[in-house]
N, C-alpha and C positions, 0 to 999 in steps of 0.2 A: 730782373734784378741785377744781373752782369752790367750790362748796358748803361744803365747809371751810374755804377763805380768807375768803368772805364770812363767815361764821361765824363768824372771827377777828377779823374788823376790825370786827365789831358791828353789821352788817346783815344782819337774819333776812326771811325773806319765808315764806310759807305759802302755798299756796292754798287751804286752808282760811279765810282771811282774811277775814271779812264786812266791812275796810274797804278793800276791793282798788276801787281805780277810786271812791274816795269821799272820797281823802285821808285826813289823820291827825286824833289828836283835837284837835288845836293847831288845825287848819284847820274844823274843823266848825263853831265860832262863830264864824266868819267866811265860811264856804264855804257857798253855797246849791244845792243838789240842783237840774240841769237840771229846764228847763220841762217839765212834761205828766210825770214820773216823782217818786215817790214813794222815799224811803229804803227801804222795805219790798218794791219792784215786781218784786227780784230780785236778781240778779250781771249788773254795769256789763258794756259793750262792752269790746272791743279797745284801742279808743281812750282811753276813761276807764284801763282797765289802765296801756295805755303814757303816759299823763299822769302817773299815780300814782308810778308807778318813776321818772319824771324825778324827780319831788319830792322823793322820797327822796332819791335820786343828789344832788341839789340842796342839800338840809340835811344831807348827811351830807358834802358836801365845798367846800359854800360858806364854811364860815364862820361868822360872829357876824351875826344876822339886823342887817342895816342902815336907817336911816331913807330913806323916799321907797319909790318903786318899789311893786312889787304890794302884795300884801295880807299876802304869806308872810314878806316883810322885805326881800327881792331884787329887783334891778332886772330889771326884763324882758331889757334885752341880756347880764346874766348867766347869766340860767336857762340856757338852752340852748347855753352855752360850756361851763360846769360841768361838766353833766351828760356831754357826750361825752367830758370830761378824764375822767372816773371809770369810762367806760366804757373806755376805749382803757387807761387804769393797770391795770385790772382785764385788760383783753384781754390784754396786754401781760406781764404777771405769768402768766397762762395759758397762755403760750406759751413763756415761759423754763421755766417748771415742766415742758414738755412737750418740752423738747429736752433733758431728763435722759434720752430713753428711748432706749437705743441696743441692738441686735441682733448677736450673736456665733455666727458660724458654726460646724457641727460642723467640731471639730478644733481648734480655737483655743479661746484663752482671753483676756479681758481683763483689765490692769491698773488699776486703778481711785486715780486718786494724789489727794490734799484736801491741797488748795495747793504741788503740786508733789514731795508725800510718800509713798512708797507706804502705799495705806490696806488692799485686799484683790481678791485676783481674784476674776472671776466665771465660772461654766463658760457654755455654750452655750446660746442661748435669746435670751428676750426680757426686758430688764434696766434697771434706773435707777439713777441715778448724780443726786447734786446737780446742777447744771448750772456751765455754767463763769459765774464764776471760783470757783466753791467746790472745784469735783473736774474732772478730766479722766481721761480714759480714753485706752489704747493697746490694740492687739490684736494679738494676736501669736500666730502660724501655731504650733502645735506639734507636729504632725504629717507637716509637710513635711520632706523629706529636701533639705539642702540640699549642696550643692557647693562643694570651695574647689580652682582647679586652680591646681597650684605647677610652675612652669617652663612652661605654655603657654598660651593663650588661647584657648578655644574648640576649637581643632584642632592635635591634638600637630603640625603642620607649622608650626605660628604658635607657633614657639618664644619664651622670653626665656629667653638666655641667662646674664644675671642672676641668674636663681632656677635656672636649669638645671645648673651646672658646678658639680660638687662634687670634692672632693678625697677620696680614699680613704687609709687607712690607709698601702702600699708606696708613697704620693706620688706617684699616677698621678691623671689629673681623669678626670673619666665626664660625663654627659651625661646626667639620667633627668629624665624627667616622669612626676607621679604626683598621680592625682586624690584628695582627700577627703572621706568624704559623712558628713554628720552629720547628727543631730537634736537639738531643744530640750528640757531636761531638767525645767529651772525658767525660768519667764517671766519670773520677778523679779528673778533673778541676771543674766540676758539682757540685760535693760533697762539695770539700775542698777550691775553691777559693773564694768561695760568700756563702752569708747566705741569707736565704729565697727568693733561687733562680728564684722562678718566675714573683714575683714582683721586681727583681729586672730588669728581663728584661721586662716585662712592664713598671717601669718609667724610661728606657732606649730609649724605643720605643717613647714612649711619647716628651720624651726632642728631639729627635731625628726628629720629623715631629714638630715639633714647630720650632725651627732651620729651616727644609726646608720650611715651610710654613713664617714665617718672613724675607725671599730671595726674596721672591716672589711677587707680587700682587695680588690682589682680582680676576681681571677678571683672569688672568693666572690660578689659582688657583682652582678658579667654573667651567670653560668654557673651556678655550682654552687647555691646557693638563696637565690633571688630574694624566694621566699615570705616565706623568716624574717628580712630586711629588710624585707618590709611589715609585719610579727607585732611585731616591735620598735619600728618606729616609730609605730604606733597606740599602743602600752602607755605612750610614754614621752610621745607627744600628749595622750591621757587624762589623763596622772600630770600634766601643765604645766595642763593648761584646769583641770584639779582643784583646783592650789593659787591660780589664780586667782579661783574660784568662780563661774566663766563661763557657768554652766550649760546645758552644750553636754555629749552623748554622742556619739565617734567611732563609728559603725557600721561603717565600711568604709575602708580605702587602699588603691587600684588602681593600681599602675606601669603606665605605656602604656606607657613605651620608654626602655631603658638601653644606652647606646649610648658609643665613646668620642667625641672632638668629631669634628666633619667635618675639622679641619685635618691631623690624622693617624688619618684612618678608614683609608687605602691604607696606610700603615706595619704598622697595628693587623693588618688582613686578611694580610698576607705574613706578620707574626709569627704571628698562630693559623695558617695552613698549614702553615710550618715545625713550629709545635709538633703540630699533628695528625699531619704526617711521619713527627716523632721517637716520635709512639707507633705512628702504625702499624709505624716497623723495631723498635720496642719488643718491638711484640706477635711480628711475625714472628722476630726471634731468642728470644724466649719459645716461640713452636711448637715453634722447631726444638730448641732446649734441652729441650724435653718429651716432641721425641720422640726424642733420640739420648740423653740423660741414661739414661732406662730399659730401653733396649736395652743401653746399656755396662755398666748395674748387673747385666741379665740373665747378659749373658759371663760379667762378672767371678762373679758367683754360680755359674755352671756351671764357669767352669775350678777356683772352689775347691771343688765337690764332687767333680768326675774328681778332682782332686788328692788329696782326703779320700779316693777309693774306690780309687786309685791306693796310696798308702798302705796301704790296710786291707788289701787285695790282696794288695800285698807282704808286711807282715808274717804275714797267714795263711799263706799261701805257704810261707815260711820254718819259721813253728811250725811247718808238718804236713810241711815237709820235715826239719826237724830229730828231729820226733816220727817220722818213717817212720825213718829212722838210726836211731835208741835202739831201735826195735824189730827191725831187722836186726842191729844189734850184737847183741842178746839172743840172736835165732837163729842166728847165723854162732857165736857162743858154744858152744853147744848142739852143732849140725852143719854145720862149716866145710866138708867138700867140698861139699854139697850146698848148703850156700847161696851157694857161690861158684857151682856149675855153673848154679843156677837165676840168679842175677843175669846171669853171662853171658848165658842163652839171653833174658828180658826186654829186654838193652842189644842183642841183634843184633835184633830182633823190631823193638825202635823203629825202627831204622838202617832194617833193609828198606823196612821199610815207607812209609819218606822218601826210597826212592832207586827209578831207575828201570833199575841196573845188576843182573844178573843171574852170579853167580859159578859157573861150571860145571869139574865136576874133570877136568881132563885126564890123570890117570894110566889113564883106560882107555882111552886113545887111540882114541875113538869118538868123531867127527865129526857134535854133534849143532846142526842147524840150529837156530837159534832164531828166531821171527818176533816182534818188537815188537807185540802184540794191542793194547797200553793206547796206544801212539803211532797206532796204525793208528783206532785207535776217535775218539781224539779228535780228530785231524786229519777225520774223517767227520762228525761235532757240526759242527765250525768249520765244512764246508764245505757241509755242511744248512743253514746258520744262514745263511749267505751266498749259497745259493744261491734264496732264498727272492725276493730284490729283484735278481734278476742274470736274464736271458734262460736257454732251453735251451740253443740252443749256448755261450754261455758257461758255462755248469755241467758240460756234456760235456766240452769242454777242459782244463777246471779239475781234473776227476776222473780224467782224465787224466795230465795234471801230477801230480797226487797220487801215481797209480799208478807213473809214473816212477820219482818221490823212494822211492816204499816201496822199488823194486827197487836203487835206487840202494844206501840202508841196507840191505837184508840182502845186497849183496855187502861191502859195506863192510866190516859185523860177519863175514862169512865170512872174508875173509879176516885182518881181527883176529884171528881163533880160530886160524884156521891156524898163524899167528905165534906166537901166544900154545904153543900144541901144540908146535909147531918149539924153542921155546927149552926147551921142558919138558924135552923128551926130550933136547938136548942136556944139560942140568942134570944128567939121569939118567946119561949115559954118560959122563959126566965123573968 
């Protein structure tokens, strides 16, 4: 880096130089080669070197050689003032040139601005820039995930109330805190589009869930999805830092807590109870509607098929009693005594067979006992049946009893018959 400056300003040095430590050719007719050495004896000391470079130094920033003084043109109490100006200008110049170099970390990137303009970013490494005041540099994290918390500070408990009370759509207020994390898109839009760019996108964020949050309702809002109020207010975060050209990407909006105020949290709590109440008797008259509804549907479905089979019943019934008549008219047609006799003997055949009286002829005036077999049998059933959960002598007794009642009924009927006998034969003699 040296090397080229001097090389600009028209001082060349060699070491190649066979007049290094011998001065210049201005000086040589005037200059006489130390005692006891020869022009020719080599290459000069250290000393003779660092002599030579003063002289240079000395004519190249002295000036117009002047009268008096050495032999060079310059006064002796100049030389060595000179010379150290030209060294410290020169050091000096070396140093500014070396404080262009500046280092950017992986993840970042630098803005590089020439005279306060942006000029070009640089990525990561080891870098030069003019030095100030030609160019200045900024760096700028791109990588970092940054944070904007809206309604608290540090600890959702370190509320502001301020950024926290929102108004919801049915003009109810809430209480939410919700963090947002972003990253850097573009470094240059960062810098130069916006001023105190973090709060600017925190009351972006803010204005932005206040807008979704007064779309909305309250229950929507506490309850039912939470989510698709954070999904909304990112989208419409995005859509605002966008038309700003902020160059900020939202990655993430996190609700910690949506809450209504504290001043009617105990109001808020009795009314969700009560409304949890009214669905729990919701549901429980819903059970019971679901389960008497289809019990009543079942009745009513059963009493109109008895009904329908009731019906169908009857009119078969009727057809095949009307169709049995058409067919007895035919035959009574045909052979009247005989289909009357037969109908008779069918109409007393039913009759009997439904009754438990027995008709016996009394013109032969023979006094026939009759025993009740079918009342006798079945009063024996019943009293088997019953004797089964009853003791022995209670069963003895019982059969007993029975035997009584039987004898009881066959005088009873004996003497009925007698009677019945007695008026016959009066009928007769009459």
């Amino acid at each position: 880096m040296l090397v080229p400056i001097l090389k600009k300003i028209g001082l060349k040095f060699s070491i190649n130089d066979p007049r290094w430590g011998r001065g210049s050719q201005d000086d040589n007719s005037n200059a006489n080669p130390p005692e006891g050495r020869r022009p020719q004896d080599g290459p000069p000391d250290l000393d003779e070197l660092w002599r030579d470079f003063n002289q240079r130094l000395n004519r190249l920033f002295g000036g117009k050689r002047g009268g008096g003084g050495g032999p060079d043109g310059f006064r002796p109490e100049m030389r060595g003032g000179m010379g150290i100006f030209g060294i410290a200008a020169i050091a000096a110049v070396f140093l500014w040139l070396v404080s262009g170099f500046f280092i950017v970390q992986e993840g970042q990137t630098a803005v590089v601005m020439t005279f306060g303009k942006y000029s070009h970013k640089t990525p990561a490494g080891f870098n030069w820039r003019w030095p100030a005041p030609i160019q200045s540099h900024e760096i700028v994290n791109v990588s970092q995930v940054r944070t904007a918390e809206v309604g608290y500070r540090g600890n959702v408990r370190n509320k502001q109330t301020s950024e926290s009370l929102m108004l919801t759509d049915d003009e109810n207020i809430i209480d939410i805190q919700f963090a947002v994390q972003y990253v850097l898109s573009d470094a240059e839009k960062w810098i130069f589009n916006n001023r105190e760019q973090e709060e600017m996108v925190k009351q972006v964020a803010e204005s932005a869930l206040r807008e979704v949050v007064g779309r909305n309702k309250m229950d929507f809002v506490l309850y039912e999805d939470r989510a698709k109020v954070a999904i909304d207010a990112k989208k419409l975060m995005q859509s605002i830092l966008d038309h700003y050209n902020s160059g900020v990407m939202i990655t993430n909006v996190a609700t910690l807590g949506v809450q209504p105020p504290e001043q009617v949290q105990a109001a808020f709590d009795d009314a969700v109870k009560a409304g949890q109440d009214r669905e729990r008797l919701k549901n429980e008259g819903q059970a019971y509607a679901n389960d008497v509804i289809p019990k009543a549907r079942g009745a009513a479905s059963r009493l109109l098929q008895e009904a329908e089979a009731y019906r169908s019943r009857v009119e078969e019934t009727a057809q095949g009693d009307a169709s049995r008549f058409k067919q007895v008219v035919a035959e009574y047609q045909k052979a009247p005594a005989v289909t009357r006799d037969r109908m008779y003997i069918e109409t007393m055949q039913q009759i009997f067979a439904n009754t438990g009286k027995v008709m016996i002829d009394a013109k032969s005036g023979n006094n026939l006992l009759y025993l009740p077999l079918d009342k006798l049998i079945a009063q024996t059933v019943n009293q088997d049946a019953a004797g089964n959960a009853a003791r022995a002598p209670a069963a003895q007794s019982g059969a007993a009893a029975g035997i009584s009642e039987t004898q009881q009924a066959v005088d009873a009927e004996r003497e009925s018959r007698t009677r019945d006998a007695r008026s016959a034969r009066d009928r007769e003699g009459r």
